[in-house]
KOLTOR-496779 format. One record per atom (N, C-alpha, C): x, y, z. Coordinates in Angstrom, 1 decimal. Last residue first. Layout:
     xx     yy     zz
      X      Y      Z
...
end
This chain:
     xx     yy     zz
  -75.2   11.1 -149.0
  -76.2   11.7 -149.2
  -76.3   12.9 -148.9
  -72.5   10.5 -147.5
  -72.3   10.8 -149.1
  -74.1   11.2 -150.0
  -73.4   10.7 -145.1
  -72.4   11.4 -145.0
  -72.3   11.8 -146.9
  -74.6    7.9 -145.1
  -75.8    9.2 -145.0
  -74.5   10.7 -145.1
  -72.6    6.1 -145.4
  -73.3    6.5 -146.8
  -74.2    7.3 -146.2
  -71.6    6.3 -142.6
  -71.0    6.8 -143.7
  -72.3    6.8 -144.9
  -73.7    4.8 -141.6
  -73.6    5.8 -141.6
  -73.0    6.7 -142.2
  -73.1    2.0 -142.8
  -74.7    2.8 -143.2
  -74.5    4.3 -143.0
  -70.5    1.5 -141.7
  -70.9    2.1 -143.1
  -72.2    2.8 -143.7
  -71.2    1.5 -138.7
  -70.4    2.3 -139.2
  -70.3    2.9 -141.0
  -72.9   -1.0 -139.1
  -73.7    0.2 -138.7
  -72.7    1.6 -139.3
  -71.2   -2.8 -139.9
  -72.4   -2.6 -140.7
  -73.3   -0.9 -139.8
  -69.9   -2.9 -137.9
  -68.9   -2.5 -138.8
  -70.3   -2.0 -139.9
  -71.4   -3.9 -135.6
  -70.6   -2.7 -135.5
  -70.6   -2.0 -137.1
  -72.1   -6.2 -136.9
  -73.4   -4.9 -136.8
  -72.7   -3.9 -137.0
  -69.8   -7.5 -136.5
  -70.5   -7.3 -138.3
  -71.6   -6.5 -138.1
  -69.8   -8.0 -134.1
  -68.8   -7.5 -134.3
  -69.2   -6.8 -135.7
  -72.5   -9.2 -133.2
  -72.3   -8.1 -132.9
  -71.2   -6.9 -133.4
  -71.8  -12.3 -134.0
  -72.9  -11.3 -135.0
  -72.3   -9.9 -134.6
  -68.3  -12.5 -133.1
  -69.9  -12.9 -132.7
  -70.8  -11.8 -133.8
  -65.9  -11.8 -134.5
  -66.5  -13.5 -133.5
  -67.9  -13.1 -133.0
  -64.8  -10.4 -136.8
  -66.0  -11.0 -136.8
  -66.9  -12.1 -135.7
  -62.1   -9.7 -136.5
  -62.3  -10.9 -135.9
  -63.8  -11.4 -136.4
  -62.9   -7.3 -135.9
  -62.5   -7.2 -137.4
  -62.8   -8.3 -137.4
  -63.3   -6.0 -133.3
  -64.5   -6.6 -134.0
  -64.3   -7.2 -135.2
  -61.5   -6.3 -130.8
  -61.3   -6.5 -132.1
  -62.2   -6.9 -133.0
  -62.2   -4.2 -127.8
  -61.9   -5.4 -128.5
  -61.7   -5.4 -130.2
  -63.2   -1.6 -127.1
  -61.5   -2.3 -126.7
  -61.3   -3.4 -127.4
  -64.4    1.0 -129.1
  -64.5   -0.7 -128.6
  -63.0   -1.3 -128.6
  -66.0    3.7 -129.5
  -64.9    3.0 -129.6
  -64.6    1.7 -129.2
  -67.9    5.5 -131.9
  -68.2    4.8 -130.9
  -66.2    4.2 -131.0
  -69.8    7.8 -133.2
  -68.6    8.1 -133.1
  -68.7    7.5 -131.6
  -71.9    9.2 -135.4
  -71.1    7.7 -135.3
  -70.0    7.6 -134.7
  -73.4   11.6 -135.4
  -73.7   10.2 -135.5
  -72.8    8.8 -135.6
  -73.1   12.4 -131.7
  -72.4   12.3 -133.3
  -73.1   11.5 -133.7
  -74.6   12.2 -129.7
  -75.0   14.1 -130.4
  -74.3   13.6 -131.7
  -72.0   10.8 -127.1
  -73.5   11.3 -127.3
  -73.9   12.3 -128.3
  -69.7    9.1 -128.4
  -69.9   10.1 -127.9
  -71.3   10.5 -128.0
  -68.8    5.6 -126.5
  -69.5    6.6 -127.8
  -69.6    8.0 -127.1
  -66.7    3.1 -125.4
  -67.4    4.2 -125.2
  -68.0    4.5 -126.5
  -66.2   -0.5 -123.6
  -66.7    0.4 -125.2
  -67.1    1.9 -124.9
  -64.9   -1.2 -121.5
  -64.7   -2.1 -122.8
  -65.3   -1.2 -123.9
  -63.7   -0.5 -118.4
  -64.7   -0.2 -119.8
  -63.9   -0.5 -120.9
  -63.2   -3.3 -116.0
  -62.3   -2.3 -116.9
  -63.2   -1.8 -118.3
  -64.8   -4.7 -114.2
  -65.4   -3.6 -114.2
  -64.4   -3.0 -115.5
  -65.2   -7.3 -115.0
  -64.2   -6.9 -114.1
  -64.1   -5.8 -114.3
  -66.7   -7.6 -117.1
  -67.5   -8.7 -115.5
  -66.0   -7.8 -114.7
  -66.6   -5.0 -118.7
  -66.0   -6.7 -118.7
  -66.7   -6.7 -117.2
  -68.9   -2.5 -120.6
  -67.6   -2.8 -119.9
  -67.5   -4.7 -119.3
  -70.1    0.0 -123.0
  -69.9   -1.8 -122.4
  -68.6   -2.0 -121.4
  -70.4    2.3 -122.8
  -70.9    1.8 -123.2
  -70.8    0.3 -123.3
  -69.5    5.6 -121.2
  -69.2    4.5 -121.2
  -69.8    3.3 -121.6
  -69.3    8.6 -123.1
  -69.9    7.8 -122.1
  -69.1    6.1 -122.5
  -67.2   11.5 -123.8
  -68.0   10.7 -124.3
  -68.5    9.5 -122.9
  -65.3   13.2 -122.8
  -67.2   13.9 -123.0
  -67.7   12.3 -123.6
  -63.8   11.1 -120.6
  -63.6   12.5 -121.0
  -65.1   12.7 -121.6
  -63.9    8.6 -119.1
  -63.7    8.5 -121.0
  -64.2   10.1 -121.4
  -61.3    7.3 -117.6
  -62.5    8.5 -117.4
  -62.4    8.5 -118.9
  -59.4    5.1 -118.0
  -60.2    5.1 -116.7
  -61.1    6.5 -117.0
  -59.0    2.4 -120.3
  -60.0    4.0 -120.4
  -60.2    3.8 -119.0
  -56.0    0.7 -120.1
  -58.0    0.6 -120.2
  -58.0    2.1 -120.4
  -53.8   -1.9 -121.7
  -54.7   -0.9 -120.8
  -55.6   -0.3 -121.0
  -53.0   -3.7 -122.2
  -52.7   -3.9 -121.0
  -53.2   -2.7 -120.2
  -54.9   -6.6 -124.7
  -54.7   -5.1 -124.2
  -54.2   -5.3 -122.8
  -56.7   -8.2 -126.3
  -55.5   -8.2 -126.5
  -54.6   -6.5 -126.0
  -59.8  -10.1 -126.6
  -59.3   -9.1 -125.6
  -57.9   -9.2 -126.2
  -62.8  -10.5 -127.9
  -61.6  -10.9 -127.7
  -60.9  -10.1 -127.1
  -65.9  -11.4 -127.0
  -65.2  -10.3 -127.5
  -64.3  -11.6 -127.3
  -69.6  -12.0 -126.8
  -68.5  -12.5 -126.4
  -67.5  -11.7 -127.5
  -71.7   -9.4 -124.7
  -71.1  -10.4 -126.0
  -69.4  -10.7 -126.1
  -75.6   -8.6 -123.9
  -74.3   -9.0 -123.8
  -73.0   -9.7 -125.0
  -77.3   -7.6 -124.7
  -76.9   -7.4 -123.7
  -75.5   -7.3 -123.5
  -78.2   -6.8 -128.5
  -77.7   -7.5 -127.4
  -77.0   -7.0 -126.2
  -78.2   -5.0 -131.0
  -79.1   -5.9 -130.4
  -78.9   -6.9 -129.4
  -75.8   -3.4 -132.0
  -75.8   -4.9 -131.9
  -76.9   -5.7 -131.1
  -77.4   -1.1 -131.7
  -76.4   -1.8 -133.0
  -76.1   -2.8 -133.2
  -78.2   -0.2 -129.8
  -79.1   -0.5 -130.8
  -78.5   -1.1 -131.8
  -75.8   -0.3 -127.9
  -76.8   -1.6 -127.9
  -77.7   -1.6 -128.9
  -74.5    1.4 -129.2
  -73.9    0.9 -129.1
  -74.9   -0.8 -129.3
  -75.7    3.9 -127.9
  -76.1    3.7 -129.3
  -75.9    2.4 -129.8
  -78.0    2.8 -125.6
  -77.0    3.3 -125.8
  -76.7    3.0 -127.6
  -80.1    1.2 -123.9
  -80.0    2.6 -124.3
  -79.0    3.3 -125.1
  -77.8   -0.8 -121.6
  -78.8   -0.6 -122.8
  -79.2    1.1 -122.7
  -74.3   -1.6 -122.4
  -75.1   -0.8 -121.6
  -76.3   -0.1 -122.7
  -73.6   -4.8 -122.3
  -73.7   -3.7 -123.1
  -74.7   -2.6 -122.4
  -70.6   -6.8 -121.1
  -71.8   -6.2 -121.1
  -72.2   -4.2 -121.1
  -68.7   -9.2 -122.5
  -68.8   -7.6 -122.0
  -70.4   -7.7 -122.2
  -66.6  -12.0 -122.0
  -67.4  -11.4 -122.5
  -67.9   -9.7 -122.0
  -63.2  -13.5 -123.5
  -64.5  -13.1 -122.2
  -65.8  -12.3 -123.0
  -62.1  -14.0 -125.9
  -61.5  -14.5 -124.4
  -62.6  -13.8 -123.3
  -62.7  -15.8 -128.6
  -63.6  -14.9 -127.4
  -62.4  -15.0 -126.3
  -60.6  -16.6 -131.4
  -61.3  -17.0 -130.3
  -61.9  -15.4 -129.8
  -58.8  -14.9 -132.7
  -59.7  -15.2 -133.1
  -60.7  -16.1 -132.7
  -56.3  -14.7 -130.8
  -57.1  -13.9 -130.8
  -58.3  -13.8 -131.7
  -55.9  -18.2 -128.9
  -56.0  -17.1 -130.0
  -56.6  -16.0 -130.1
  -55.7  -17.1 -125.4
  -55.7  -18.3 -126.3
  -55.7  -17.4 -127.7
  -54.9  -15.4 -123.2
  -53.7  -16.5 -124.0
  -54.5  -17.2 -125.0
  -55.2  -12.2 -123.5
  -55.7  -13.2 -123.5
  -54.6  -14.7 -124.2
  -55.3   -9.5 -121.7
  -54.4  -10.2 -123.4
  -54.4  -12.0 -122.9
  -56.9   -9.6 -119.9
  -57.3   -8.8 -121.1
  -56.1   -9.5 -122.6
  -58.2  -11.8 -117.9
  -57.0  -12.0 -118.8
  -57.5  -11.1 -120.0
  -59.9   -9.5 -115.2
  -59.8  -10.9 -115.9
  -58.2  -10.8 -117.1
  -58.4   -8.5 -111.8
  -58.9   -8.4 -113.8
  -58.5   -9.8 -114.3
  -57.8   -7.9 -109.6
  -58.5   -9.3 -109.7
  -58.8   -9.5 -111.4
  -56.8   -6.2 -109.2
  -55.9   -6.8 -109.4
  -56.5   -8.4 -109.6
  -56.6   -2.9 -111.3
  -57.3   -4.2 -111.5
  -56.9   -5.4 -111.0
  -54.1   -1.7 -111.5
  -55.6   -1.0 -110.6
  -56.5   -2.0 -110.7
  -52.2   -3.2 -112.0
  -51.9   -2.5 -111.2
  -53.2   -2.0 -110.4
  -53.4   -4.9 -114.3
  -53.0   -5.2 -113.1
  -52.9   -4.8 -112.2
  -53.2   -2.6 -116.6
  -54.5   -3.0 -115.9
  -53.8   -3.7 -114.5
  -51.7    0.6 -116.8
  -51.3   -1.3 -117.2
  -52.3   -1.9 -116.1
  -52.8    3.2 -117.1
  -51.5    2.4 -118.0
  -51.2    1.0 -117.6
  -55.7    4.1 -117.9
  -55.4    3.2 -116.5
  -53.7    2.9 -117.6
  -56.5    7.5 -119.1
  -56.0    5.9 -119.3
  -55.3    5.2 -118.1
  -58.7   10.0 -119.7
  -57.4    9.2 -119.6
  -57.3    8.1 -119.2
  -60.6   12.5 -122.0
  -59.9   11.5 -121.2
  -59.0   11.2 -120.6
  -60.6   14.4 -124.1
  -60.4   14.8 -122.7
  -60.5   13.3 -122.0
  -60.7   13.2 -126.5
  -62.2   13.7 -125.9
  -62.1   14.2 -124.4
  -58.7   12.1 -126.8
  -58.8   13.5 -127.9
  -60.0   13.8 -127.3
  -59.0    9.7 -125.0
  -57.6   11.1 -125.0
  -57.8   12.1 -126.0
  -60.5    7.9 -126.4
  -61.3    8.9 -125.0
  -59.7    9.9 -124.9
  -58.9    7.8 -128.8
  -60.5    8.3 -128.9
  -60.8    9.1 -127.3
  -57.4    6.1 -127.7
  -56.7    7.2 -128.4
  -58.1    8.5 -128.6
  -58.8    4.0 -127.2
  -58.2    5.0 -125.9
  -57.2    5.9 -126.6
  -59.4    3.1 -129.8
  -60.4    3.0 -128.6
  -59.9    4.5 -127.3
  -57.2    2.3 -130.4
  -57.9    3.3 -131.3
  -58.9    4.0 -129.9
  -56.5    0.4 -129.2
  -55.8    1.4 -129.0
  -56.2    2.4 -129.5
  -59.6   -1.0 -130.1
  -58.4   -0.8 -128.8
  -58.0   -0.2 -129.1
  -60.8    1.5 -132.8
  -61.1   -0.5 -131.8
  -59.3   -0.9 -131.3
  -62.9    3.7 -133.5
  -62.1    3.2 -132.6
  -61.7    2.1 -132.6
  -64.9    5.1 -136.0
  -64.8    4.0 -135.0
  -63.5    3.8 -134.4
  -66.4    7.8 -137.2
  -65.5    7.2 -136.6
  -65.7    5.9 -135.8
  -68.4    9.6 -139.4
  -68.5    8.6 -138.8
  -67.0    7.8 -138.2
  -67.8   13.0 -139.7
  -68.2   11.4 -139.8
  -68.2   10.5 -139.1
  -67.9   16.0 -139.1
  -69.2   14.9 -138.3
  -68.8   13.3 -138.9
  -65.7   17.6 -139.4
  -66.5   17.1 -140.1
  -67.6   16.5 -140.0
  -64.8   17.3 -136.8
  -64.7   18.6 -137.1
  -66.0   18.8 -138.3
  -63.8   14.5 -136.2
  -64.9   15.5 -135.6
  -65.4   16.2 -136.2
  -61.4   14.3 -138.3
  -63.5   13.8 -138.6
  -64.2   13.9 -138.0
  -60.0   15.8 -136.9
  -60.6   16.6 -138.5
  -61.8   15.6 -138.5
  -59.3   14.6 -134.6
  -60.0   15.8 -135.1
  -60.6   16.3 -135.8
  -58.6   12.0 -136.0
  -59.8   12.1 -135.1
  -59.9   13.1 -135.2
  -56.3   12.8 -137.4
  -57.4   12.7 -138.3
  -58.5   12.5 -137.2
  -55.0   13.8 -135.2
  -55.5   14.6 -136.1
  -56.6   14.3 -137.1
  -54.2   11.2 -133.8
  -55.4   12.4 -133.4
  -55.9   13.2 -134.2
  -52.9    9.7 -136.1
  -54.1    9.3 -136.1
  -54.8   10.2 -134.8
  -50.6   11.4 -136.0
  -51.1   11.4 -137.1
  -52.7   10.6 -136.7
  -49.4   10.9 -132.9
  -49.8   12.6 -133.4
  -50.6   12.2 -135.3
  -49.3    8.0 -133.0
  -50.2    8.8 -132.8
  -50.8   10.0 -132.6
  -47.5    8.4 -135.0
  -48.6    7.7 -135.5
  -49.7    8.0 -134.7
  -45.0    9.6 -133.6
  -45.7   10.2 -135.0
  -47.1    9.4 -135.4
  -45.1    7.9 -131.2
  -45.4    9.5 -131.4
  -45.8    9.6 -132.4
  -45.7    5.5 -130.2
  -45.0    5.7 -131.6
  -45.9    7.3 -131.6
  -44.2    3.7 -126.7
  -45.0    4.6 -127.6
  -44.7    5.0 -129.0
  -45.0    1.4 -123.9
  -44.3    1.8 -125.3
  -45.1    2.7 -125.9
  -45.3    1.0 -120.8
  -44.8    1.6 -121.5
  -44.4    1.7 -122.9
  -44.0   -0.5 -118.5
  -44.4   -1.2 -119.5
  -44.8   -0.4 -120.6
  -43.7    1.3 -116.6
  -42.4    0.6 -117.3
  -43.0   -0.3 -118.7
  -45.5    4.2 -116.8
  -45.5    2.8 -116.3
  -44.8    1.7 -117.4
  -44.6    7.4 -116.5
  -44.5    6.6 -117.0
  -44.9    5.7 -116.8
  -45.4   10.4 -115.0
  -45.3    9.5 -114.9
  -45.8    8.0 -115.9
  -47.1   12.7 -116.0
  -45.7   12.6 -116.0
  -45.2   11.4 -115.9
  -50.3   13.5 -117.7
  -49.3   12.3 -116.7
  -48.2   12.5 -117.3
  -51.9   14.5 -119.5
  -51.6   15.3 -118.5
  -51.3   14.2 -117.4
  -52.5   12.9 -121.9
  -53.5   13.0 -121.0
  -53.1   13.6 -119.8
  -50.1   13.1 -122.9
  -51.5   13.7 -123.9
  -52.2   13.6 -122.8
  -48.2   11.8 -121.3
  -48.5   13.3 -121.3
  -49.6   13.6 -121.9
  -48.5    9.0 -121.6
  -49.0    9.5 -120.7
  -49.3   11.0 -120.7
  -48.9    7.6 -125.9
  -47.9    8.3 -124.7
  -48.8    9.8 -123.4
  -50.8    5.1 -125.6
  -50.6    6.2 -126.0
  -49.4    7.2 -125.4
  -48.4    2.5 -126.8
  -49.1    2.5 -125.6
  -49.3    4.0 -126.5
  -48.7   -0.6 -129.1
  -48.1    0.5 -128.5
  -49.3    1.2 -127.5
  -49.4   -3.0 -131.2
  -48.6   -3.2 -129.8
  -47.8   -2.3 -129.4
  -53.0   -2.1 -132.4
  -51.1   -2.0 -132.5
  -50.7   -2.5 -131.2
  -55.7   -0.6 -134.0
  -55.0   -1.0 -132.7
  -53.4   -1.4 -133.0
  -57.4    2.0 -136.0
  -56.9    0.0 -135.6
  -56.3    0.5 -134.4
  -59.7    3.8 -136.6
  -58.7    4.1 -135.8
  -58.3    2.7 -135.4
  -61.5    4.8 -139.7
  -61.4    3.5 -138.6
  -60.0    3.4 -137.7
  -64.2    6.9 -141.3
  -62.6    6.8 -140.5
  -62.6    5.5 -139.0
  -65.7    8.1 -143.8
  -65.4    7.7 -142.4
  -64.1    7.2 -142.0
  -65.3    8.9 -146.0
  -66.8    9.1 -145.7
  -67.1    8.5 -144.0
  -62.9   11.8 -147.0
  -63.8   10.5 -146.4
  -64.9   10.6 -146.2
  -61.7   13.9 -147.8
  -62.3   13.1 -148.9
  -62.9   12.1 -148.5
  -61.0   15.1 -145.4
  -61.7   15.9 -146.0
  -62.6   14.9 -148.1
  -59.3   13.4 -144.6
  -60.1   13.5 -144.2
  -61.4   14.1 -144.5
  -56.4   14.6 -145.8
  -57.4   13.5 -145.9
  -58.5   12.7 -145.8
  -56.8   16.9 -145.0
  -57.1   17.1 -146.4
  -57.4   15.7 -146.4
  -56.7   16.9 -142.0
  -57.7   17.4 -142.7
  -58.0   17.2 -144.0
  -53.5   15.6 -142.1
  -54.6   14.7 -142.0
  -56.0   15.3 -142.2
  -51.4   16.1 -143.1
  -52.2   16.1 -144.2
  -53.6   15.7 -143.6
  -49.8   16.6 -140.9
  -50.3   17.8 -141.6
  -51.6   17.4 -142.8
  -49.5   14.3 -139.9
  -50.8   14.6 -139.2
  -50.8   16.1 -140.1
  -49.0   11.6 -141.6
  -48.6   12.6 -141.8
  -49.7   13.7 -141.1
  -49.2    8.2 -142.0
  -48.2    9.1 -140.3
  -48.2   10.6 -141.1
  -51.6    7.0 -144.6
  -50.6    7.0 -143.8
  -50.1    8.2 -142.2
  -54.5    4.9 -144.3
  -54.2    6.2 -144.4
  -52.6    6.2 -143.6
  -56.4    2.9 -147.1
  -55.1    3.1 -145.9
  -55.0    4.3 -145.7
  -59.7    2.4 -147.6
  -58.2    3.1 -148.3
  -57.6    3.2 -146.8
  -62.4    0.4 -148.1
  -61.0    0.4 -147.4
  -59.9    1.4 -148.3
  -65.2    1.0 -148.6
  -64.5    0.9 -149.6
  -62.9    1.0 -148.8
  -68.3   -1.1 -147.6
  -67.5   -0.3 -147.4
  -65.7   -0.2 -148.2
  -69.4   -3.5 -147.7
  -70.1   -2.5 -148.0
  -69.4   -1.1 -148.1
  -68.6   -5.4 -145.7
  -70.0   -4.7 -144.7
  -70.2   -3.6 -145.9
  -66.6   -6.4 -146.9
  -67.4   -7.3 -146.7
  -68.8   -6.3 -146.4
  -64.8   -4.0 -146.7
  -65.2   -4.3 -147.8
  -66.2   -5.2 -148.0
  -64.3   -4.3 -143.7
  -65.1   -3.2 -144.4
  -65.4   -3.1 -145.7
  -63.1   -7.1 -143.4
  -64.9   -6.5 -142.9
  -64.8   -5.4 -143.5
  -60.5   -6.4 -145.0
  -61.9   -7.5 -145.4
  -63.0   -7.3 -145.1
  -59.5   -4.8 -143.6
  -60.3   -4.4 -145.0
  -60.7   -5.3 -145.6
  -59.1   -5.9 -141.3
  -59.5   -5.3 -141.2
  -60.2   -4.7 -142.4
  -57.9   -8.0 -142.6
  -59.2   -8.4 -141.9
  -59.6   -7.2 -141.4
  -54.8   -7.9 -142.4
  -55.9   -8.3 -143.6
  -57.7   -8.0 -143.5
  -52.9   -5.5 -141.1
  -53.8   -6.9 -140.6
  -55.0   -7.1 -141.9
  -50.7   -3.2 -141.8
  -51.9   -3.9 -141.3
  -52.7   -4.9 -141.3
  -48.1   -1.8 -141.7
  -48.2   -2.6 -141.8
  -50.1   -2.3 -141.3
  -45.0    0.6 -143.4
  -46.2    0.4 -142.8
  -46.9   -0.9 -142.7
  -41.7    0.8 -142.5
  -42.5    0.4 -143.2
  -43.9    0.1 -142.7
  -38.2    1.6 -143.1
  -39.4    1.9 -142.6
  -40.6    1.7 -143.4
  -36.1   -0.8 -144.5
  -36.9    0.2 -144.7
  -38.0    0.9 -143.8
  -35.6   -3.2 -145.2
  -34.7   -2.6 -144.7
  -34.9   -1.1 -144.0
  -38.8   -5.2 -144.2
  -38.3   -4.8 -145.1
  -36.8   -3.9 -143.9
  -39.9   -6.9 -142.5
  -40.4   -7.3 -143.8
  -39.5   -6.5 -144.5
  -37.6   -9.0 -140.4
  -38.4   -8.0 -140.4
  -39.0   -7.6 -142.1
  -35.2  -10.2 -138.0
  -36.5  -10.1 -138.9
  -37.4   -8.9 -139.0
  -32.3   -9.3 -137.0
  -33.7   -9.0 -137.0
  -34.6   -8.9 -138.1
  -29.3   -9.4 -138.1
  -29.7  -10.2 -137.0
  -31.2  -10.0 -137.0
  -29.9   -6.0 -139.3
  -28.5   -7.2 -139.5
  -29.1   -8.3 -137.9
  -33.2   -5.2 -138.7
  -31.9   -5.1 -139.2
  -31.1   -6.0 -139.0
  -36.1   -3.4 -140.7
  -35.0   -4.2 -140.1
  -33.5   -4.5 -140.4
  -37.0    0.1 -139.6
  -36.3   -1.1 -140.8
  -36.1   -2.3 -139.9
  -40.1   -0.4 -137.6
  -38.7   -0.1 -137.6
  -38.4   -0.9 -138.7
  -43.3    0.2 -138.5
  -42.6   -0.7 -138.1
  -41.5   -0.2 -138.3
  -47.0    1.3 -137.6
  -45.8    1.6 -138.4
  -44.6    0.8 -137.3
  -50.0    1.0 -139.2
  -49.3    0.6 -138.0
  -47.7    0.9 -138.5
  -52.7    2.7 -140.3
  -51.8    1.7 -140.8
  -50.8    2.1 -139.4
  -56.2    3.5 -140.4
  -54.5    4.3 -140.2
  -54.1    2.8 -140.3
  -58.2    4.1 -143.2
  -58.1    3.1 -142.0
  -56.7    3.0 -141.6
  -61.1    5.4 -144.3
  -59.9    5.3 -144.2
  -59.7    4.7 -142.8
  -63.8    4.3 -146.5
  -63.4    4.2 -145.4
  -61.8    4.6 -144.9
  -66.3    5.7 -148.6
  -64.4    5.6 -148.3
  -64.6    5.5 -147.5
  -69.0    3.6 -149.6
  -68.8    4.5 -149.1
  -66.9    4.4 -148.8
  -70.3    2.4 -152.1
  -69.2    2.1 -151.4
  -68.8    3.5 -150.9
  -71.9    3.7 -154.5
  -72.5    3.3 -153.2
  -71.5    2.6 -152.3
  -70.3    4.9 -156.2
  -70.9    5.6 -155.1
  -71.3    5.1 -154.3
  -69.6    2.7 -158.0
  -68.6    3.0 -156.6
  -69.4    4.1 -156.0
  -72.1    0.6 -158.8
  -71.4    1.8 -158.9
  -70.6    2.1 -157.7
end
């Protein structure tokens, strides 16, 4: 029975038409996301619906979930939400996506579900909890390991360690774990939530908020499934959702 598939909504990445000379899937403004994302959550139990860029509707959308999955993208958050004037050239941003994916972090505060983060989600998460953000690791990291990693991103490019006690560690039963990495910047103060795994190169790799029941964020790409811990994540995230439809 579909009650036991708990709704997961899951924001969608947004792409420029394309145009005369440039590839691109359509002429059209168009949304985009990665397969594997609603593979693991249909895999772990869980019922994947897209959620589109409309931060007016994002309460009412929200208001039909049973949790909520904040993906990642090749954009930056824009500096001012966290009270910075200053730009770093590297710099990219999609305003409307990310004024539509705080809102719905708000409204699933608001509601208690269960949230997950993963990268950009991740540091879009510590900026709605009063946070802010290192904008390009190199700069304050200069010995950091290779966050955007050259080899595939369905490989490990390093590992993180898990800070025990934490919700994070009862979930994946482990100290430590091998991730993937595809990022140029970090969480430097993760605002009311805590810091829950971070890389042999100090940059934090996972927060949660203490008091929610589900409300963890992780720089890496668990969708990837690369180590057991990635499928706890996502398996712990739906268990919790179905206490949301109890």
């Amino acid at each position: 029975m579909t009650s036991h598939f708990p709704l997961i909504g899951v924001t969608l990445d947004s792409e420029p038409p394309a145009t005369d000379g440039r590839a691109g899937y359509s002429r059209f403004p168009w949304y985009a996301i990665r397969q594997n994302y609603m593979d693991m959550i249909a895999a772990c139990g869980g019922l994947p619906v897209a959620l589109g860029h409309d931060a007016p509707q994002a309460a009412a959308m929200v208001a039909r979930l049973d949790g909520l999955v904040v993906t990642g993208g090749a954009f930056d958050v824009p500096p001012d939400l966290y009270g910075v004037s200053d730009r770093h050239a590297s710099v990219q941003t999609k305003p409307r996506r990310t004024a539509a994916e705080a809102a719905l972090v708000d409204a699933a505060m608001a509601r208690g579900i269960p949230i997950l983060g993963i990268c950009g989600g991740m540091q879009l998460l510590a900026v709605v909890l009063g946070g802010w953000l290192v904008q390009h690791i190199p700069d304050t990291y200069p010995a950091a390991l290779a966050h955007e990693q050259p080899n595939p991103r369905d490989e490990a490019g390093h590992v993180v360690d898990v800070v025990a006690g934490t919700h994070l560690a009862r979930l994946v039963g482990q100290d430590r774990l091998a991730v993937n990495s595809s990022h140029h910047q970090a969480v430097g103060d993760a605002g009311r939530a805590v810091i829950c795994a971070t890389a042999p190169d100090g940059v934090v790799e996972a927060i949660e908020l203490p008091g929610h029941p589900f409300c963890i964020g992780v720089q890496w790409h668990p969708e990837f499934g690369i180590s057991a811990g990635d499928r706890l994540l996502f398996e712990g995230l739906i268990d919790a959702a179905r206490q949301i439809r109890t």
